[in-house]
C-alpha positions as a Markdown table, in Angstrom:
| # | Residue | x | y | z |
|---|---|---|---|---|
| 1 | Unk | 50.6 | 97.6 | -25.6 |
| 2 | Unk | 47.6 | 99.7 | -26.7 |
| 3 | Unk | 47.8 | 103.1 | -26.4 |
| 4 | Unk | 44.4 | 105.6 | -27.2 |
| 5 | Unk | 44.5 | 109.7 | -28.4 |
| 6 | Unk | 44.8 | 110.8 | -24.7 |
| 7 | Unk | 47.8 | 108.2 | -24.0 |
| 8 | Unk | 49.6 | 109.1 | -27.7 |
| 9 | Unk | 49.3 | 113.2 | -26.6 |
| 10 | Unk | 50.8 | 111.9 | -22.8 |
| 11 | Unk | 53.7 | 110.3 | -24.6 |
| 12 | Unk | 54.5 | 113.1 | -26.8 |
| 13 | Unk | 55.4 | 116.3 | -25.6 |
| 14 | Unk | 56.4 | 118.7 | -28.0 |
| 15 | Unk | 60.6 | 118.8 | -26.6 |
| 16 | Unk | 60.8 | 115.0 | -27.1 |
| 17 | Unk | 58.8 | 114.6 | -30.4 |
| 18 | Unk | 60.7 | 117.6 | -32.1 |
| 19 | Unk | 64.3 | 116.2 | -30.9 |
| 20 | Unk | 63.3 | 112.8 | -31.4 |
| 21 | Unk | 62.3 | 113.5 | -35.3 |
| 22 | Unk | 65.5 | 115.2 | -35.7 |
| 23 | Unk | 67.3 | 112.3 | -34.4 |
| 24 | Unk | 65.1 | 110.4 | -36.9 |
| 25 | Unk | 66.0 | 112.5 | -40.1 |
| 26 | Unk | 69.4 | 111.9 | -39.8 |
| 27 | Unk | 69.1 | 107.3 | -39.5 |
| 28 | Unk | 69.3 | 105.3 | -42.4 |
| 29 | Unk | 65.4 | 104.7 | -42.3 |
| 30 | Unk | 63.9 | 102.5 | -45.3 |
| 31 | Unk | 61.1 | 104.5 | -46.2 |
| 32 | Unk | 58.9 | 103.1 | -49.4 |
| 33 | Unk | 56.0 | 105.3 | -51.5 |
| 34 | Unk | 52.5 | 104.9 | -49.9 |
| 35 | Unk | 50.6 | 102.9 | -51.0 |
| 36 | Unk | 46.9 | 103.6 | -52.3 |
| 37 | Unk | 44.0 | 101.2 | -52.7 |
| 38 | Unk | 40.5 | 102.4 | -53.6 |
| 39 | Unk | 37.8 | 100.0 | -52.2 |
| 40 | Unk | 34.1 | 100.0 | -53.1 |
| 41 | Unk | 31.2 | 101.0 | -50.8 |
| 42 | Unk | 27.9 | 100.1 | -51.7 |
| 43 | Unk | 25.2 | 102.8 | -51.7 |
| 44 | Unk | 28.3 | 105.3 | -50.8 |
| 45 | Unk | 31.2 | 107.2 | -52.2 |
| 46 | Unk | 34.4 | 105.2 | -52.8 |
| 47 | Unk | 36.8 | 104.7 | -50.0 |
| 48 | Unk | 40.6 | 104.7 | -50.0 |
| 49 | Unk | 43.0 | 102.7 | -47.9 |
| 50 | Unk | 46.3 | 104.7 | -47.2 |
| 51 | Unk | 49.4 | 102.2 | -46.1 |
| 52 | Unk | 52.7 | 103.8 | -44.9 |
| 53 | Unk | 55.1 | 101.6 | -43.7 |
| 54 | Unk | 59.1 | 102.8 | -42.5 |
| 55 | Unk | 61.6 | 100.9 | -40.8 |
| 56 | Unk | 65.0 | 100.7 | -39.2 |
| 57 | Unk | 67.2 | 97.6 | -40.0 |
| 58 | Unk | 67.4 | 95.2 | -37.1 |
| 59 | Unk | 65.8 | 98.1 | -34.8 |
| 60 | Unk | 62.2 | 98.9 | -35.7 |
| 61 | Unk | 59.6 | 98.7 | -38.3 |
| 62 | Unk | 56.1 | 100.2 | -38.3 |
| 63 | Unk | 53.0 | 101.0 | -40.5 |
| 64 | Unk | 50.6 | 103.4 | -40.2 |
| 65 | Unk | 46.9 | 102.2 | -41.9 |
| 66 | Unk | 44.5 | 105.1 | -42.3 |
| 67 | Unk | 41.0 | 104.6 | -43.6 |
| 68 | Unk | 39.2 | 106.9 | -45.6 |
| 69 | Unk | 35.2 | 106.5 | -46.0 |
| 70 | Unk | 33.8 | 109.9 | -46.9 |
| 71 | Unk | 30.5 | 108.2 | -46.7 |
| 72 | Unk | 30.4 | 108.0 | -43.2 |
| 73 | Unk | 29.2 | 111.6 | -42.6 |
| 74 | Unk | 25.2 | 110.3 | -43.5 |
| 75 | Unk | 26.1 | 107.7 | -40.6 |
| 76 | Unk | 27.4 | 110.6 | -38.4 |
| 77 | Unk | 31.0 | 108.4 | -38.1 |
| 78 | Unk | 34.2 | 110.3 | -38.7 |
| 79 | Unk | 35.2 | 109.9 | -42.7 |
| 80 | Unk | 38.9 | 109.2 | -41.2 |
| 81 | Unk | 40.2 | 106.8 | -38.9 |
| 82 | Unk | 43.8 | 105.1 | -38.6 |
| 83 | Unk | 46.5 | 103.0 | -36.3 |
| 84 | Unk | 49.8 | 102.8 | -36.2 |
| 85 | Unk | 50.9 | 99.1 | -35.6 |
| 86 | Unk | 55.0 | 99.1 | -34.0 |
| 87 | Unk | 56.6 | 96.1 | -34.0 |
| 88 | Unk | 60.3 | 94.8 | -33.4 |
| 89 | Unk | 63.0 | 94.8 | -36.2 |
| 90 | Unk | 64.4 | 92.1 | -35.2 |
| 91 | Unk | 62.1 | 89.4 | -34.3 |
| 92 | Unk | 58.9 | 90.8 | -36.7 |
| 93 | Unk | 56.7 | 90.7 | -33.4 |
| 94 | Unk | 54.4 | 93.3 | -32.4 |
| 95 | Unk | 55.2 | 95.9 | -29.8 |
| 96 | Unk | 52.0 | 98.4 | -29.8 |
| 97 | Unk | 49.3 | 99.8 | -31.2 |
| 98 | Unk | 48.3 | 103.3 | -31.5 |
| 99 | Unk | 45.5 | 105.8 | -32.1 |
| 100 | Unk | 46.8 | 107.1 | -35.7 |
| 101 | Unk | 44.9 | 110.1 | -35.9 |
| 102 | Unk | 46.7 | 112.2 | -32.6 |
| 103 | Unk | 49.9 | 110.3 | -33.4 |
| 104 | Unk | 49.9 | 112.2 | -37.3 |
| 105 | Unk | 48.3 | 115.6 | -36.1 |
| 106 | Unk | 51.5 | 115.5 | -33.0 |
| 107 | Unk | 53.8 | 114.6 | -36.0 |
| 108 | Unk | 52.7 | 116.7 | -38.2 |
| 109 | Unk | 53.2 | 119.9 | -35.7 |
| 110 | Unk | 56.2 | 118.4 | -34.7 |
| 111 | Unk | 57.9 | 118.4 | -38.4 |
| 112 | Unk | 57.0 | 121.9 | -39.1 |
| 113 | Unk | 58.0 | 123.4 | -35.6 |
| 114 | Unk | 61.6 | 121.6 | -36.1 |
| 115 | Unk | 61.6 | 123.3 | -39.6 |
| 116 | Unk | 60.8 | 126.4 | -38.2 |
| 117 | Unk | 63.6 | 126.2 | -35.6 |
| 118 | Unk | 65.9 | 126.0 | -38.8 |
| 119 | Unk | 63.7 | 128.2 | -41.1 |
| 120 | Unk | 62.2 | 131.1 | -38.7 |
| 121 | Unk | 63.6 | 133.9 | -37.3 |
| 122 | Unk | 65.1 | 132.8 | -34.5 |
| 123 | Unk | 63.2 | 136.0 | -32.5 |
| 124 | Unk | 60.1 | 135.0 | -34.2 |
| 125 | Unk | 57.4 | 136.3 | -31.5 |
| 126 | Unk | 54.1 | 136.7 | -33.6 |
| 127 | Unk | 52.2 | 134.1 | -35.3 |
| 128 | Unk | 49.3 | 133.6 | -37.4 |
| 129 | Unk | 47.5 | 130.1 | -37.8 |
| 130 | Unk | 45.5 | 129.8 | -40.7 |
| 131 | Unk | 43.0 | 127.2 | -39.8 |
| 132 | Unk | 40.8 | 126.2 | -36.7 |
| 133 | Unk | 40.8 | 123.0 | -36.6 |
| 134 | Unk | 43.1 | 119.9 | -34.7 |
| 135 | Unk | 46.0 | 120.8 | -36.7 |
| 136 | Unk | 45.3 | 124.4 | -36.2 |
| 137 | Unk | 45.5 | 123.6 | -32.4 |
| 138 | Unk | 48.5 | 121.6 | -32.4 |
| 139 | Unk | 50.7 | 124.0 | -34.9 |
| 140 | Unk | 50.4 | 126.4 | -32.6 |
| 141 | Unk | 51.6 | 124.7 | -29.0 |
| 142 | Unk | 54.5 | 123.6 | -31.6 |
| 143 | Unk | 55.9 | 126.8 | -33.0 |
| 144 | Unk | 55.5 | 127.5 | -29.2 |
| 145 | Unk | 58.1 | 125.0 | -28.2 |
| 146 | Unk | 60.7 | 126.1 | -30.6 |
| 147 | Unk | 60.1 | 130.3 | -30.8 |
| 148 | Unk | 59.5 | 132.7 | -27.9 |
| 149 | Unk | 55.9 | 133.1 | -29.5 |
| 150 | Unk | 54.2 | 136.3 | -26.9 |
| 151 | Unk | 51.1 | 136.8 | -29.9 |
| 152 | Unk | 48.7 | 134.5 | -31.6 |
| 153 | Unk | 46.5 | 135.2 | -34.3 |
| 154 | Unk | 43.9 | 132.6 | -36.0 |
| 155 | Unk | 41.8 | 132.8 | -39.3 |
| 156 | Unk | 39.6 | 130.8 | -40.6 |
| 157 | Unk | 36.4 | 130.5 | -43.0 |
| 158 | Unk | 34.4 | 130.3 | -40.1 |
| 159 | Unk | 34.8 | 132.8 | -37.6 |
| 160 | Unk | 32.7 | 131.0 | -35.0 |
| 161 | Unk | 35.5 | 128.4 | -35.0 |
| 162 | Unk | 38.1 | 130.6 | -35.0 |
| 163 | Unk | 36.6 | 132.5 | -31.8 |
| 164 | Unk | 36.1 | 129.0 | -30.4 |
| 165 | Unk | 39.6 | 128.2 | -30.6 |
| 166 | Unk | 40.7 | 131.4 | -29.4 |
| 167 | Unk | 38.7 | 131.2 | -25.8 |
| 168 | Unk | 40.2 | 127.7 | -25.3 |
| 169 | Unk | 43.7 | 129.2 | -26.0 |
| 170 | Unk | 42.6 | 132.3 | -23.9 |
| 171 | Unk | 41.9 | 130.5 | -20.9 |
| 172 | Unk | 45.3 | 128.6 | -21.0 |
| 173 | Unk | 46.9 | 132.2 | -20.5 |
| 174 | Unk | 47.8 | 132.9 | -24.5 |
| 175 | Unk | 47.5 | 136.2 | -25.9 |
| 176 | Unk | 45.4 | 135.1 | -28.9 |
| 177 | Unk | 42.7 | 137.1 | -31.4 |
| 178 | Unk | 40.7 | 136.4 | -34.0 |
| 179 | Unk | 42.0 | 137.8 | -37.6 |
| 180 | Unk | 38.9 | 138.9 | -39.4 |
| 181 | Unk | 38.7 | 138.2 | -43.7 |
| 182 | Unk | 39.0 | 142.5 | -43.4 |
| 183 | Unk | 42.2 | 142.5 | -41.6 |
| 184 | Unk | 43.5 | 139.3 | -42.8 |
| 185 | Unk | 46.2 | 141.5 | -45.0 |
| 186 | Unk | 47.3 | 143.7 | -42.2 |
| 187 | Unk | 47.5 | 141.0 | -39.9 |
| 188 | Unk | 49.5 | 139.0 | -42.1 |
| 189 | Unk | 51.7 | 141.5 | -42.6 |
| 190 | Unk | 52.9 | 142.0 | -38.9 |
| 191 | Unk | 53.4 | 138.0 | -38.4 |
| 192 | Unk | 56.8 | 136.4 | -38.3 |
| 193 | Unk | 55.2 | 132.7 | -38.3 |
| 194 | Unk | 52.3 | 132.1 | -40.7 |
| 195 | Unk | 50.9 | 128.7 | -40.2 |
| 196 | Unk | 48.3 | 127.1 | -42.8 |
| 197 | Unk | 46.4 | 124.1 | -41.9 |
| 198 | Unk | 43.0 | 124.6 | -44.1 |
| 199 | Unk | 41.8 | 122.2 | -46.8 |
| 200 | Unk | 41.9 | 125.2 | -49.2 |
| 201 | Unk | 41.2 | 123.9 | -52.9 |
| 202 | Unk | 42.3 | 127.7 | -54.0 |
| 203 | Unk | 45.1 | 129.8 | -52.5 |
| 204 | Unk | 43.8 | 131.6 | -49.0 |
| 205 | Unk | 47.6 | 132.9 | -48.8 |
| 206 | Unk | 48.3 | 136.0 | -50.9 |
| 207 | Unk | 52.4 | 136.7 | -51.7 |
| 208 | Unk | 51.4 | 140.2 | -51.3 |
| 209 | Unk | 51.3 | 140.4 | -48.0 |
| 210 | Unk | 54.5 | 139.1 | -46.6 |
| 211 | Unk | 56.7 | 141.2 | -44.8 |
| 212 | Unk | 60.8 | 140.9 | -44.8 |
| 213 | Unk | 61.5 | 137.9 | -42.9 |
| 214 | Unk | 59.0 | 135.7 | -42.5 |
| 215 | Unk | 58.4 | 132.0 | -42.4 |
| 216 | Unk | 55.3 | 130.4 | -44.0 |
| 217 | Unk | 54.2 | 126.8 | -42.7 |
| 218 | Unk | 52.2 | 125.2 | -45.0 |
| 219 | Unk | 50.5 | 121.9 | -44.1 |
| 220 | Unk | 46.7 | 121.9 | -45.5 |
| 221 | Unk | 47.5 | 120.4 | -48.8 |
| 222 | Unk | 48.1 | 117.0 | -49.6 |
| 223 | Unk | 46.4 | 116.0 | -52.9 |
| 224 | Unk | 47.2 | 117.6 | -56.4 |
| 225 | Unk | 44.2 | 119.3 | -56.3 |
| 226 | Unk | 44.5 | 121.4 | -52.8 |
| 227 | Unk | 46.3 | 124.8 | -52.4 |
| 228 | Unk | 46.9 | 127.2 | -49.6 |
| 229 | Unk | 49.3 | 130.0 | -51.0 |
| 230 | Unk | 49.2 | 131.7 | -54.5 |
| 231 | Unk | 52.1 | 132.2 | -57.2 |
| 232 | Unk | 53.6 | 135.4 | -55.8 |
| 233 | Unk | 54.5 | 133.5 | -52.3 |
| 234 | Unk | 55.9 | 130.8 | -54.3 |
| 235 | Unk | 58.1 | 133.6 | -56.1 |
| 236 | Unk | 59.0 | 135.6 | -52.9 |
| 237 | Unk | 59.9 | 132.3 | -51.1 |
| 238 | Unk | 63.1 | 129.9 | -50.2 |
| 239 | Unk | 61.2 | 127.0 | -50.3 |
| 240 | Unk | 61.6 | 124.7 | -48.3 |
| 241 | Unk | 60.0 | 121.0 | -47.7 |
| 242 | Unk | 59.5 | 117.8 | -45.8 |
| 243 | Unk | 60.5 | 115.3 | -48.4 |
| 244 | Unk | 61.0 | 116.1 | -51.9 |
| 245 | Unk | 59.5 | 113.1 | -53.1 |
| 246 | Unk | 56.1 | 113.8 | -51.3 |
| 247 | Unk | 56.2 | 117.5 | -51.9 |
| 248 | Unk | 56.9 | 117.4 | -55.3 |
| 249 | Unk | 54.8 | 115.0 | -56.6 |
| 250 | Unk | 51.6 | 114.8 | -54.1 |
| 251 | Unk | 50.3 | 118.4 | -52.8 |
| 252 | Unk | 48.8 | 120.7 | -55.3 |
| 253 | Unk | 51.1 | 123.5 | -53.5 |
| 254 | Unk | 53.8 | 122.8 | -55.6 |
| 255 | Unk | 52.5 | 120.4 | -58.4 |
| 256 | Unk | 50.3 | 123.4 | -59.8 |
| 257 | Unk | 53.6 | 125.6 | -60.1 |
| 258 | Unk | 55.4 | 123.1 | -61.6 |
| 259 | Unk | 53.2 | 122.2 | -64.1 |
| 260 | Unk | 52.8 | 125.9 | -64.8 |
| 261 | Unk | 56.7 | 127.1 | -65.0 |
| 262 | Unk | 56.3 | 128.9 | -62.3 |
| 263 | Unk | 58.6 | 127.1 | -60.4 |
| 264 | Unk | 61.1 | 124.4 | -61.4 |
| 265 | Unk | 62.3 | 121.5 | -58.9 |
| 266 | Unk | 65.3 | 123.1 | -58.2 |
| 267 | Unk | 63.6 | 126.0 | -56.4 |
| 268 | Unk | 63.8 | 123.6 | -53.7 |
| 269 | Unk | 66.6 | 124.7 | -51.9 |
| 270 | Unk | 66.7 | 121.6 | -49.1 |
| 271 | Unk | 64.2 | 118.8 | -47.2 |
| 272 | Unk | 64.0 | 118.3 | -43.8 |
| 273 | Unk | 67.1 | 115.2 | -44.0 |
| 274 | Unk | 69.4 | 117.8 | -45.3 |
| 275 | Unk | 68.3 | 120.4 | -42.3 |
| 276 | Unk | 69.0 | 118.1 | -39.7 |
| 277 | Unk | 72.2 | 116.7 | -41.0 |
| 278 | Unk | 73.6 | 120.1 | -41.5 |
| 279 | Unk | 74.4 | 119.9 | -45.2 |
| 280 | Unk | 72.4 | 122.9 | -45.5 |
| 281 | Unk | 72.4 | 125.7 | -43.1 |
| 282 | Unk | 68.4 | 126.4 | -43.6 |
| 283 | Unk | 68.0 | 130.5 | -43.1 |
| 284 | Unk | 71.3 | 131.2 | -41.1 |
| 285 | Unk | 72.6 | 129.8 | -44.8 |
| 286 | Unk | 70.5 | 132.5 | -47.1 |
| 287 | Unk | 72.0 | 135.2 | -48.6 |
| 288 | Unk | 70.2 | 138.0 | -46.4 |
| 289 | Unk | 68.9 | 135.8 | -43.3 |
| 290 | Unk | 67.2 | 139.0 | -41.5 |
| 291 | Unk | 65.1 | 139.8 | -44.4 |
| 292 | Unk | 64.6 | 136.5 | -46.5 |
| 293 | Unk | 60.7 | 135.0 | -46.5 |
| 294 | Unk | 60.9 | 131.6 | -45.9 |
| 295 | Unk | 58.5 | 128.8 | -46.9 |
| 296 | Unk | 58.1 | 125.0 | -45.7 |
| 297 | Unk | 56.0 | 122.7 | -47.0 |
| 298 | Unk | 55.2 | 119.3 | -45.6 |
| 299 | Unk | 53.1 | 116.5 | -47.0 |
| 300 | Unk | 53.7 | 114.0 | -44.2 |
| 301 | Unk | 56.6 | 111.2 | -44.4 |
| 302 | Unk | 55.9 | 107.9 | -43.1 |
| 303 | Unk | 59.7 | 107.9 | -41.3 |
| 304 | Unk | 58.2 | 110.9 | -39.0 |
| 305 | Unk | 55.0 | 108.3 | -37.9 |
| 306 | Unk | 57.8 | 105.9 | -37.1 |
| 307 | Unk | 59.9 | 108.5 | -35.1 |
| 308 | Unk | 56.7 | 109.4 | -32.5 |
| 309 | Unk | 55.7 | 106.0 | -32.4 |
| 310 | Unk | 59.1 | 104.5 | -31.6 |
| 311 | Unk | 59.1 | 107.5 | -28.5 |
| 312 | Unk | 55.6 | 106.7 | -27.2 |
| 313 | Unk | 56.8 | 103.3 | -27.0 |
| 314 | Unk | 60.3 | 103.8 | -25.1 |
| 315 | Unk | 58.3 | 106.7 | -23.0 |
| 316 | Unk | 55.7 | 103.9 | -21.9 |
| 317 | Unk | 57.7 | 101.3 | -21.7 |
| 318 | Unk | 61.4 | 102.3 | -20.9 |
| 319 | Unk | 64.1 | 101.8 | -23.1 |
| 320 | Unk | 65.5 | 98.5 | -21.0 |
| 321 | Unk | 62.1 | 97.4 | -20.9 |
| 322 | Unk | 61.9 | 93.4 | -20.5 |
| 323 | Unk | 58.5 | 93.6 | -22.4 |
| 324 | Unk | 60.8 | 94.2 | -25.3 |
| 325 | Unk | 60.5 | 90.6 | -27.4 |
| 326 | Unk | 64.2 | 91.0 | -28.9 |
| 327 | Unk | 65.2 | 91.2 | -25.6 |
| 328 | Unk | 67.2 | 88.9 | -24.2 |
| 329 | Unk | 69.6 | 87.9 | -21.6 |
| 330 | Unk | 72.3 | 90.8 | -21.7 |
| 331 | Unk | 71.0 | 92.4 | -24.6 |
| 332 | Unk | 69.6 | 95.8 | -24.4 |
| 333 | Unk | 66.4 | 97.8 | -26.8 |
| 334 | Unk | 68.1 | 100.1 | -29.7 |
| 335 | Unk | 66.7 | 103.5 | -29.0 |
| 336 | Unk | 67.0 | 106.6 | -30.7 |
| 337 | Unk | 66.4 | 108.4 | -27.8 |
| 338 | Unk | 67.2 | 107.7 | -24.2 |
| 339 | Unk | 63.8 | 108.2 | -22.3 |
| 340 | Unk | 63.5 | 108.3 | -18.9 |
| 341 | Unk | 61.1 | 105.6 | -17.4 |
């Protein structure tokens, strides 16, 4: 089975995805460090090759491959492409391919929505999305499936962006403006859900601003270099993340404080695992839930590319399916979700 970016965003709608990684967060899921490898390009910049693989014992195994050429902008190509290859636990044989790209943004969205339904308010109504690009878009259908979001704001560098993304949302019926750099404070301010999906090198965020209460969602960073909120956010802040293992080692969100003293690891109150399992009772757990600020970082987990790709699959193919190679007579597909067919 192949399935493309349109196919991937038909077999993951935002209910099923969020459930289906929380179902996923509490499995025994074997899970090893990415791995790196830097290839040469003649006449261009290096490229990287990302490898994330994850499985499930006797159920599923996947690996997601994502290529990197940042030389491909003087060819007009995208500098990013990837699959996801799903195959069968049991037997080793293949079970589908799919477009990696939509399959990470949906996961992505999907992680931080299902922290926010532990970490937000649960009357969170405004948000702001930092950001106008395909995360941007997909952060915010997300925190709508999980919060009774009634007002959208967006930001980014470039307004024209920003106002682009805003008509699209506009026409779907969503009360959504565009935060100028002047108002950015004020705006800020008011929001119960600020989302950050930039590829800020230097914080865009400022502590400062934050009101009693809120949840910050921050996604843009993912290399030691990359930042999207300063100190004083960092210091008003339960924080919060995906995986400690990516978070504190790969994204320049926490690595910088760290290696500053401004924080320490045990700032980190919980990941996402100990959320969904209940061994820590995210905001309702905090000392004054109504007015604490929040903060969830993700780096991206290879288990939560396994999770969508496992539901695509049963969505497509039904989780009795006989296309299913460990199949056989009188033996049934393990699922972690029941889909409908």
């Amino acid at each position: 089975m192949q399935l493309n970016a349109q196919q991937v965003i038909d077999a993951l709608p935002w209910d099923a995805l969020i459930e289906q990684l929380a179902a996923m967060f509490t499995k025994d899921v074997h899970s090893p460090v990415r791995h790196h490898h830097f290839i040469d390009v003649p006449g261009a910049s290096q490229a990287t090759l990302l490898l994330m693989p994850a499985w499930i014992e006797n159920e599923y195994l996947g690996v997601k491959q994502v290529n990197v050429f940042p030389g491909n902008s003087r060819l007009n190509l995208p500098g990013l492409s990837s699959h996801y290859l799903l195959s069968c636990g049991k037997t080793g044989q293949p079970l589908a391919q799919l477009e990696g790209n939509e399959l990470t943004a949906r996961r992505t969205a999907a992680a931080s929505a299902l922290a926010a339904r532990h970490l937000a308010r649960p009357d969170a109504s405004k948000l702001l999305v930092m950001g106008a690009g395909r995360m941007a878009r997909r952060l915010i259908q997300a925190h709508m499936a999980v919060r009774p979001i009634t007002q959208v704001w967006v930001w980014a560098r470039d307004p024209a962006a920003a106002a682009e993304l805003a008509m699209e949302y506009r026409e779907q019926g969503i009360d959504i403006r565009v935060a100028t750099q002047e108002i950015l404070p004020e705006i800020a301010a008011r929001m119960d859900i600020i989302s950050c999906a930039t590829m800020a090198s230097t914080p865009i965020l400022n502590g400062a601003w934050l009101s009693p209460g809120c949840h910050l969602d921050l996604v843009g960073s993912f290399t030691p270099t990359m930042r999207e909120a300063d100190d004083e956010a960092l210091r008003r802040s339960h924080i919060f993340v995906d995986t400690r293992a990516g978070a504190l080692s790969e994204s320049g969100e926490l690595l910088m404080p760290l290696q500053q003293g401004v924080l320490t690891a045990a700032d980190v109150l919980a990941e996402l695992p100990e959320l969904c399992r209940g061994t820590h009772g995210g905001r309702a757990a905090l000392a004054d839930p109504e007015r604490a600020i929040t903060l969830f970082k993700s780096v991206g987990a290879a288990i939560e590319d396994l999770a969508a790709a496992v539901l695509a699959y049963q969505r497509c193919r039904g989780k009795n399916s006989r296309h299913h190679p460990a199949v056989q007579a009188g033996e049934s597909v393990p699922a972690l979700n029941r889909c409908s067919e």
